[in-house]
C-alpha positions, 0 to 999 in steps of 0.5 A: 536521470528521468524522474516522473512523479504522480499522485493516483486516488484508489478507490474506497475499499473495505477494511482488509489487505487488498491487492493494487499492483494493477491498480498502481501500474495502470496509472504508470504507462512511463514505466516501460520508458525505464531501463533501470530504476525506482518506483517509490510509492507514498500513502497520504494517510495515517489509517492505512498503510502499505507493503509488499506480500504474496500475491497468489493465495487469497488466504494470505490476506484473511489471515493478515488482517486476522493476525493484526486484528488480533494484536491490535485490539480495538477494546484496549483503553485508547484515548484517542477515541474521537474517530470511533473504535477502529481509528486509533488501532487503524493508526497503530496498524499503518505505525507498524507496516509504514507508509511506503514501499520501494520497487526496483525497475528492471527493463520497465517493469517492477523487479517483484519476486514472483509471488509478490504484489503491492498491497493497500492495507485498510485498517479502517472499517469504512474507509474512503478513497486513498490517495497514494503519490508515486515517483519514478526515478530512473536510466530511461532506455 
């Protein structure tokens, strides 16, 4: 059984749904070393969040950070308001969609259904850079 583990930093990106599959993979040339297995991949952060959504259509990302703007309002009555207006939504946003996203290994490469893509979702309206810890476990081949 291999197991490789790394930590990646993306860089600053603006408040939305942005796609970083090649971003993660680009860091992961041990990868292709792996006939069968799991990338698991970990947000350091409570104001962003990560998942897995369709990767073909810029639409998708408009309307996913529309829908949940939407209902995560930043005028409900918040306490914690130390960060600015967009913290404790941001906060709520990442809650809801998790910090982590598990991938099969197949053949050394990730087992994504065809219209899939990882997704760095950025709650924050001026975020900085994130960094995520990603671990392979695995049958080398």
């Amino acid at each position: 059984m291999t197991w490789i583990q790394k930590e990646i930093t993306l860089r600053a990106r603006s408040r939305g749904f942005h796609l970083v599959t090649r971003d993660i993979l680009g860091e992961l040339p041990e990868l292709a070393t792996i006939r069968v297995g799991l990338l698991h991949v970990f947000i350091q952060h409570t104001s962003a969040s990560l998942g897995i959504n369709e990767n073909a259509d810029p639409d998708v990302q408009v309307d996913l950070e529309m829908a949940f703007s939407k209902i995560v309002s930043e005028d409900f009555p918040y306490v914690h308001t130390m960060e600015g207006p967009d913290d404790m939504p941001a906060h709520i946003k990442a809650a809801m969609l998790g910090s982590s996203v598990t991938i099969p290994i197949t053949d050394g490469r990730l087992n994504l259904g065809t219209w899939q893509g990882i997704y760095l979702c950025e709650h924050r309206n001026h975020a900085s850079r994130r960094r995520l810890v990603v671990t392979i476990q695995g049958e080398a081949r």
